[in-house]
ROLUMMAR-759825 format. One record per residue (C-alpha): residue in three letters; residue number from 1; y, x, z. Coordinates in nm, 3 decimals. Each point is the difference from the previous one (the first is absolute). Layout:
BEGIN
NODE,rest,nr,y,x,z
NODE,ALA,NUM,Y,X,Z;
...
END
This chain:
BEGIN
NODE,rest,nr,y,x,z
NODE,UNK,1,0.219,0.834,4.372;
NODE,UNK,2,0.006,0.183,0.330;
NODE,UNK,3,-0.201,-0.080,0.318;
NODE,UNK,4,0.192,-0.301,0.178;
NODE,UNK,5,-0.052,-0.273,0.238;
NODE,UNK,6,-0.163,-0.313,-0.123;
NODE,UNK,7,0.288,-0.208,0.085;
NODE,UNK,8,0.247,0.213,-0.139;
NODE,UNK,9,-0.080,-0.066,-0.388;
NODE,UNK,10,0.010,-0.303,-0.189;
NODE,UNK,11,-0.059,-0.092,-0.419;
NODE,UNK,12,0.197,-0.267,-0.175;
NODE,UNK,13,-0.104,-0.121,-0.336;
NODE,UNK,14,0.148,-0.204,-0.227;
NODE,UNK,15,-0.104,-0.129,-0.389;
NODE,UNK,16,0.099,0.151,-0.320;
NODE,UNK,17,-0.121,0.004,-0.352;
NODE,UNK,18,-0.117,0.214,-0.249;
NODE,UNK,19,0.105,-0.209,-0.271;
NODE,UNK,20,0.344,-0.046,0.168;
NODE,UNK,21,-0.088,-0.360,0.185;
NODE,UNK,22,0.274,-0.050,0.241;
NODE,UNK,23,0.005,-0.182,0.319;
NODE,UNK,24,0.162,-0.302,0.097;
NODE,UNK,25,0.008,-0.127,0.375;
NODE,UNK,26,-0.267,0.188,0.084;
NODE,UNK,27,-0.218,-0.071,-0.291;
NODE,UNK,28,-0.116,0.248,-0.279;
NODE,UNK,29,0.081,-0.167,-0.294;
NODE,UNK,30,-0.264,0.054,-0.266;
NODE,UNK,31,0.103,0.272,-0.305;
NODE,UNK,32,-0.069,-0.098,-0.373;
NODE,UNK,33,-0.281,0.224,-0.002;
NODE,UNK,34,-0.333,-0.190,0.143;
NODE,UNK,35,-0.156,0.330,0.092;
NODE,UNK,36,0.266,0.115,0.178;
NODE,UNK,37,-0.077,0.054,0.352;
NODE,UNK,38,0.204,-0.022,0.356;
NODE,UNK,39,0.028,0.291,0.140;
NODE,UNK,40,0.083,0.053,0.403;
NODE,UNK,41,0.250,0.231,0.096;
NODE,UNK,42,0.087,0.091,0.374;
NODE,UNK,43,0.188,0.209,0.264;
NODE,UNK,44,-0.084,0.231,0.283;
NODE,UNK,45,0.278,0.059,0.200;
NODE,UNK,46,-0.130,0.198,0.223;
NODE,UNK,47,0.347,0.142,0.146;
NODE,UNK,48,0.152,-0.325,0.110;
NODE,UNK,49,-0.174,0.126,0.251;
NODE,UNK,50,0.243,-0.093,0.288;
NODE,UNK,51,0.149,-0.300,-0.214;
NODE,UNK,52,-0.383,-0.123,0.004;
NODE,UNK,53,-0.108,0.119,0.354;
NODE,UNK,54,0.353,-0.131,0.172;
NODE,UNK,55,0.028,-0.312,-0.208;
NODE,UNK,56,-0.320,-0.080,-0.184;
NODE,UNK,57,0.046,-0.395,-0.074;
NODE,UNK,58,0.403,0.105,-0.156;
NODE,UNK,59,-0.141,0.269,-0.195;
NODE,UNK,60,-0.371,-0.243,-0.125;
NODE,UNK,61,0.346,-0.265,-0.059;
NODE,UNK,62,0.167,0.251,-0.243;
NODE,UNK,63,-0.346,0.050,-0.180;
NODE,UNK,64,-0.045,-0.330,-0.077;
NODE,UNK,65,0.390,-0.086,-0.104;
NODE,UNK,66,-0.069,0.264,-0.217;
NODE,UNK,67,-0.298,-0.194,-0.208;
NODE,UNK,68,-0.303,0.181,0.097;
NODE,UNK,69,-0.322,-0.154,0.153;
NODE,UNK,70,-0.237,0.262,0.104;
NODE,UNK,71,-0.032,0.217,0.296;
NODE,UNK,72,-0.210,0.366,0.088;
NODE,UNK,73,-0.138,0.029,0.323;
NODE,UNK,74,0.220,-0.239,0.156;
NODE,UNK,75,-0.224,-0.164,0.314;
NODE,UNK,76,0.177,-0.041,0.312;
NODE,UNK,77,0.373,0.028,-0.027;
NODE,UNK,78,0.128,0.233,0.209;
NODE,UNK,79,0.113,-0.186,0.374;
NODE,UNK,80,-0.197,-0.286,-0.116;
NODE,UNK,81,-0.357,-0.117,0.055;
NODE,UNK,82,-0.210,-0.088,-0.291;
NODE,UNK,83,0.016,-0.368,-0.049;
NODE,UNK,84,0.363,0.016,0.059;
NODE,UNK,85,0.019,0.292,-0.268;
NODE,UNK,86,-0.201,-0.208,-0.269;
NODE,UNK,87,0.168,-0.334,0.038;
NODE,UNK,88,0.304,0.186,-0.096;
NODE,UNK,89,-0.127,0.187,-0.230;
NODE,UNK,90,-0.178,-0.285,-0.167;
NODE,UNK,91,0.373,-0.176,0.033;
NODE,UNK,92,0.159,0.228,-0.261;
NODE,UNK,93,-0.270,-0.036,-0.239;
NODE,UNK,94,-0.121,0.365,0.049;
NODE,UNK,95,-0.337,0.113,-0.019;
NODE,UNK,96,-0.202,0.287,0.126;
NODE,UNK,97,-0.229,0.123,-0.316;
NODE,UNK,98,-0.072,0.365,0.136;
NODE,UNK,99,-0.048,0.091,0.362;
NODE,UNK,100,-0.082,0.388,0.161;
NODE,UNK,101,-0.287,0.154,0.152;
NODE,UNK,102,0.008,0.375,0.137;
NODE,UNK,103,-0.220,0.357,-0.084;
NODE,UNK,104,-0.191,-0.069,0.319;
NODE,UNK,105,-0.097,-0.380,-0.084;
NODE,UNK,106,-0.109,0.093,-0.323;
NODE,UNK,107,-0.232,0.356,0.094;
NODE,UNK,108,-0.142,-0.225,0.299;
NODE,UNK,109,-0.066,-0.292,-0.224;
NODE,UNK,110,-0.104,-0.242,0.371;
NODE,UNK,111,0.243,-0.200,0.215;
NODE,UNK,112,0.333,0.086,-0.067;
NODE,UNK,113,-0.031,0.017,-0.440;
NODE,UNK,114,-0.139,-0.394,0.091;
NODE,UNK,115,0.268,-0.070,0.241;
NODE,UNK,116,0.274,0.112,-0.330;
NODE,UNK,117,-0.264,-0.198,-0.200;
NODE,UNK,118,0.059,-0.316,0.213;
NODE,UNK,119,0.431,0.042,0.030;
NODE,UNK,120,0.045,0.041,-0.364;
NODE,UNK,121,-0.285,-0.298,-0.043;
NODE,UNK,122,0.271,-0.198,0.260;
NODE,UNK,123,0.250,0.057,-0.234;
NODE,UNK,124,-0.217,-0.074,-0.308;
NODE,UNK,125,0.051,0.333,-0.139;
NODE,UNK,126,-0.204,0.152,-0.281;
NODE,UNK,127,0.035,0.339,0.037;
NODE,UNK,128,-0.017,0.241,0.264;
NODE,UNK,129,0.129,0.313,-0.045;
NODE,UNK,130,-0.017,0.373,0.160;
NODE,UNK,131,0.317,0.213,-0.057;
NODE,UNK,132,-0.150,0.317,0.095;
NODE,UNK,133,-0.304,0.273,-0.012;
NODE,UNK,134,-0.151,0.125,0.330;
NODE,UNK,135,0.269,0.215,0.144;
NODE,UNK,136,-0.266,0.181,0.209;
NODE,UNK,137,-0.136,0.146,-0.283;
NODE,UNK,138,0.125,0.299,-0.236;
NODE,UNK,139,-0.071,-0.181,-0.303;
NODE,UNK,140,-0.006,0.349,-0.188;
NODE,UNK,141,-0.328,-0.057,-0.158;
NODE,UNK,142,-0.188,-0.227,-0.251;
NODE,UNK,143,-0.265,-0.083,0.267;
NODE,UNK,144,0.257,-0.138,0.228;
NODE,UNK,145,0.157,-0.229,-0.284;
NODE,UNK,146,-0.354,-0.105,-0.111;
NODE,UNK,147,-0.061,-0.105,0.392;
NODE,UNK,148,0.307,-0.192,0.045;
NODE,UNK,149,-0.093,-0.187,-0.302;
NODE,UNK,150,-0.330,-0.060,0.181;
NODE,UNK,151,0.172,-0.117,0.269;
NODE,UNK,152,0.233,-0.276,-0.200;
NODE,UNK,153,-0.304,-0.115,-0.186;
NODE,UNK,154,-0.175,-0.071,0.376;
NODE,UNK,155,0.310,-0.172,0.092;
NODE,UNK,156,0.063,-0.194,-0.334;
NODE,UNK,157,-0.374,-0.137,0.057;
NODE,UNK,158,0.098,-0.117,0.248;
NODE,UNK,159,0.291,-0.194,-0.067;
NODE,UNK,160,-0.109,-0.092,-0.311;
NODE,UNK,161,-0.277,-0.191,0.215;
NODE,UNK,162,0.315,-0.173,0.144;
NODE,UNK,163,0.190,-0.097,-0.292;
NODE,UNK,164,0.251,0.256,-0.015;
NODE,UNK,165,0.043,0.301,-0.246;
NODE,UNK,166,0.088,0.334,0.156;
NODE,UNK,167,0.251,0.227,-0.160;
NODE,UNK,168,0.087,0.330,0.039;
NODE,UNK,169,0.384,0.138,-0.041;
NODE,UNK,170,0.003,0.351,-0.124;
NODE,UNK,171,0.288,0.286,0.062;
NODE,UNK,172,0.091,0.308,-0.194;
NODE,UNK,173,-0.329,0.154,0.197;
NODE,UNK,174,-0.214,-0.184,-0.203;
NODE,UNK,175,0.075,0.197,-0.319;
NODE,UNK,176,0.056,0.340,0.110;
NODE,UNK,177,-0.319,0.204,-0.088;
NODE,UNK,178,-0.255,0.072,0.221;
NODE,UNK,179,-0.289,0.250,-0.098;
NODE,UNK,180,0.091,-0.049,-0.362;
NODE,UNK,181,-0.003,-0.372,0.051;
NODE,UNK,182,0.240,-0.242,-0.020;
NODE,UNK,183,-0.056,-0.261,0.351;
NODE,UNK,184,0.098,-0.291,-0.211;
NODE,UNK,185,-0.256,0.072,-0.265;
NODE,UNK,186,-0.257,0.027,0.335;
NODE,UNK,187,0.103,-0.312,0.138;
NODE,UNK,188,-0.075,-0.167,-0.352;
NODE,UNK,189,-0.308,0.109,-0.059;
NODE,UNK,190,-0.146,-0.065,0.347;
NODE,UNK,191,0.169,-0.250,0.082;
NODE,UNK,192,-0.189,-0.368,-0.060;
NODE,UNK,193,0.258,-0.225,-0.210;
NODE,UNK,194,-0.169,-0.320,0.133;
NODE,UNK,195,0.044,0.089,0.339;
NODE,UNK,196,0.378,0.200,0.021;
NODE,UNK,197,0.309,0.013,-0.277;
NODE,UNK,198,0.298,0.198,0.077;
NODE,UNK,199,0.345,-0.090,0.064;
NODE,UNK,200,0.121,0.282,-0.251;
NODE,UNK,201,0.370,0.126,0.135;
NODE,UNK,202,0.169,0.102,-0.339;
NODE,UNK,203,0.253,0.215,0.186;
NODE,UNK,204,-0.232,0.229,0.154;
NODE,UNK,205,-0.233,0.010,-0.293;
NODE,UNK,206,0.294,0.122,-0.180;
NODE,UNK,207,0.099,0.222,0.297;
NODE,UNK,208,-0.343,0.172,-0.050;
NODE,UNK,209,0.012,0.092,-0.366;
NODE,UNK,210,-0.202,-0.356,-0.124;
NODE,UNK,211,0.145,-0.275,-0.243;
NODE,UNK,212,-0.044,-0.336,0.147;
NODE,UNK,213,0.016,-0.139,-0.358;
NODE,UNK,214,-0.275,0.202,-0.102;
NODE,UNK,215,-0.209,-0.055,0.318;
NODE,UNK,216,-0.003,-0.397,-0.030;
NODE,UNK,217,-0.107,0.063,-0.305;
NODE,UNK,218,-0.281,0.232,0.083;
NODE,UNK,219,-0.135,-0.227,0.273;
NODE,UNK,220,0.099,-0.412,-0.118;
NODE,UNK,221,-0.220,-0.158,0.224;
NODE,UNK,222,0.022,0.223,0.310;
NODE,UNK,223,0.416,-0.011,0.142;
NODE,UNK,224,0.027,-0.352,0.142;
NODE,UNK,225,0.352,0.028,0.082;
NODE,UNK,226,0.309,0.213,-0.048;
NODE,UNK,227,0.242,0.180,0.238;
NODE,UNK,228,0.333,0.055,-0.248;
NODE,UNK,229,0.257,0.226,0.195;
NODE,UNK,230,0.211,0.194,-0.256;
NODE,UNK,231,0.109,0.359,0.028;
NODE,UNK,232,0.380,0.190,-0.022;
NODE,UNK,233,-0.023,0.198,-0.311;
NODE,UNK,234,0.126,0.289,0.153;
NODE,UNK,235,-0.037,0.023,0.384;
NODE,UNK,236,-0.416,-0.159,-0.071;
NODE,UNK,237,0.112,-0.225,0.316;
NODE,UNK,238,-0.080,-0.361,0.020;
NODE,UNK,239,0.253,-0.232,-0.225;
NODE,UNK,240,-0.044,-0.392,0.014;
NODE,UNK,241,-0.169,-0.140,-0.322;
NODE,UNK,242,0.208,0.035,-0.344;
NODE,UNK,243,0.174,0.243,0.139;
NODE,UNK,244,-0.165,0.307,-0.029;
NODE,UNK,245,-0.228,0.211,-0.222;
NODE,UNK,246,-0.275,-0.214,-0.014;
NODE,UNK,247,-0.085,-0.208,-0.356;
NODE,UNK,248,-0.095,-0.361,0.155;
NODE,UNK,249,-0.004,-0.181,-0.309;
NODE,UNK,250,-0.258,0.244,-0.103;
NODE,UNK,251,-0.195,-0.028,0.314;
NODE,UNK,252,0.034,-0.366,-0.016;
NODE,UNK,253,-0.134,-0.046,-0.334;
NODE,UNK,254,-0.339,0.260,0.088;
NODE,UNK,255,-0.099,-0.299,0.236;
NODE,UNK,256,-0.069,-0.265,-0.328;
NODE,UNK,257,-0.357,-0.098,0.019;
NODE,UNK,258,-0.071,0.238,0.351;
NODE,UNK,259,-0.074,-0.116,0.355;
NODE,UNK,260,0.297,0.068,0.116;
NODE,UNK,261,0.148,-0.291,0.219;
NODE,UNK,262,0.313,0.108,0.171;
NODE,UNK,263,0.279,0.198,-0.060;
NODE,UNK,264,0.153,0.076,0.311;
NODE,UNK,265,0.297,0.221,0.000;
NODE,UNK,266,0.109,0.243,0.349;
NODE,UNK,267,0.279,0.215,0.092;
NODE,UNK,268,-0.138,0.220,0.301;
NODE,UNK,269,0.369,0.102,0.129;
NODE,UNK,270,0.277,-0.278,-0.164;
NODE,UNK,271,0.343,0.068,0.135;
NODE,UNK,272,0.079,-0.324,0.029;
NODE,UNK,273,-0.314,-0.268,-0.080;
NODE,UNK,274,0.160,-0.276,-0.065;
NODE,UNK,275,0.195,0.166,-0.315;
NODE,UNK,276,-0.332,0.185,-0.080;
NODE,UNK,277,-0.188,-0.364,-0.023;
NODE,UNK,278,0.248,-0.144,-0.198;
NODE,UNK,279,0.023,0.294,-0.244;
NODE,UNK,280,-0.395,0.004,-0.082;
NODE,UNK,281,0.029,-0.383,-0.007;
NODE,UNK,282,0.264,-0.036,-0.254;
NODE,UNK,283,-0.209,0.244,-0.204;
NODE,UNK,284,-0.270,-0.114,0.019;
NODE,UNK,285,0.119,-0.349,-0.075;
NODE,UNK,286,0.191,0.108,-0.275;
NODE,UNK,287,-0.276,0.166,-0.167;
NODE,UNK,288,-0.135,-0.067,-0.342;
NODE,UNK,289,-0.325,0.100,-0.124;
END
């Protein structure tokens, strides 16, 4: 995910089984299987940009029409002050489960990581997430890796004080080596799992040589949530989910018995969002495990 403006992205969820349970006005029915879990799937579109920015309550209409309930980093819609915002909002049946704080927030750990703290609290959010690494630095070492880590645990302290669970969303950066060392592998190990997960993007671990199967794997209890954006098998581009390179199923199935909570599926650049929602949807809808 790139570097956008809070306002400007939004997550969508909706239910689906592993076992194949199917939903019926709005309810997951349960599958067969009593172990089967309910597993949350949702939707960045973070190019209906203008759609969203020009027309935000139209576009937050369309979400819910569509059957999905949950909402990233969706505060204050834009044009509209806040109460306004979550009355409607709250009218659709949408929720807000994962709002954004920035680089600077997070390093500084004081007033402005509490002020994120406090609008994704509003919006009784569990997770707050950073999409980035400190642009001001090279990153071309370990030591700088191992420090940023530092700087996430700080920050998760604190908002695991608070109630929330900070999350980190990782790039193709993350897993090109550095001094011999993969900046994934860093973040892992110094990283404190009780304090910050990751929001592991499978497109840009895949972009940077890693297998998101095998990485969920590897680390069960550390990715609390997914971002699912599929590639083009030949251009490497983004493609909406299903309809790329990308083994979902596969991915999908990793997540049994892990802490991952939501799927939530992106396309950074959709020609036309409306089609690219729909097309994820009806995969993912249609999808047995």
């Amino acid at each position: 995910m790139k570097q956008i403006t809070y306002l400007s992205i939004f997550m969508i969820t909706f239910y689906i089984s592993c076992g194949g349970g199917q939903k019926e006005n709005g309810t997951t029915l349960a599958a067969a299987n009593p172990t089967t879990r309910t597993i949350r799937f949702g939707l960045i579109p973070n190019t209906g940009g203008e759609w969203y920015n020009t027309n935000p309550k139209e576009c937050l209409a369309f979400v819910a029409e569509t059957g999905y309930s949950y909402l990233e980093s969706v505060g204050a819609l834009p044009g509209y002050d806040w109460e306004e915002s979550r009355e409607y909002v709250s009218s659709l049946g949408l929720k807000t489960v994962v709002m954004p704080t920035s680089v600077e927030a997070i390093v500084e750990a004081g007033p402005a990581l509490k002020e994120d703290i406090q609008m994704a609290k509003n919006c009784e959010a569990d997770y707050l997430v950073c999409y980035n690494w400190p642009l001001d630095r090279s990153m071309s070492t370990a030591e700088e890796w191992a420090v940023w880590a530092e700087d996430l645990n700080k920050a998760g302290q604190v908002c695991k004080e608070n109630g929330l669970t900070l999350i980190y969303h990782n790039h193709d950066k993350e897993f090109i080596p550095v001094e011999g060392k993969i900046p994934f592998e860093i973040l892992m190990e110094v990283l404190d799992g009780k304090r910050v997960k990751m929001e592991l993007d499978v497109y840009w671990a895949t972009k940077g040589g890693s297998d998101p199967v095998q990485l969920i794997k590897q680390y069960p209890d550390r990715i609390a949530t997914l971002h699912m954006k599929d590639m083009h098998p030949e251009t490497g581009d983004f493609e909406d989910v299903g309809h790329g390179a990308l083994n979902f199923p596969e991915i999908i199935k990793a997540c049994e018995n892990t802490s991952v909570e939501y799927f939530i599926v992106e396309h950074d650049r959709p020609a036309d969002p409306r089609s690219s929602i729909g097309r994820s949807g009806t995969y993912l809808k249609n999808l047995k495990i």
